[in-house]
C-alpha positions, 0 to 999 in steps of 0.5 A: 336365373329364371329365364334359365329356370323356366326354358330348362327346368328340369336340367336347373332342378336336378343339380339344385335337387343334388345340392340339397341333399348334400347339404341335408347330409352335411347339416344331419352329420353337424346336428348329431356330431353337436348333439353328442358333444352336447349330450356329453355336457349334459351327462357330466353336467348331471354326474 
């Protein structure tokens, strides 16, 4: 893999770049579907 990385790195980093943007994207949509549902707790917890 580093051998790859370091004949070819551009070819290497763009799908790892395109990955990790999905995987940024997937991680936001986890983080506010769990802060709504928490959100949703915190408001009956206080009502």
């Amino acid at each position: 893999m580093v051998a790859l990385a370091t004949l070819d790195p551009i070819a290497n980093i763009k799908p790892i770049g395109a990955i990790a943007s999905r995987w940024l994207n997937l991680n936001k949509l986890v983080m506010a579907s769990l802060m709504r549902s928490f959100k949703g707790k915190v408001d009956l917890i206080l009502y």
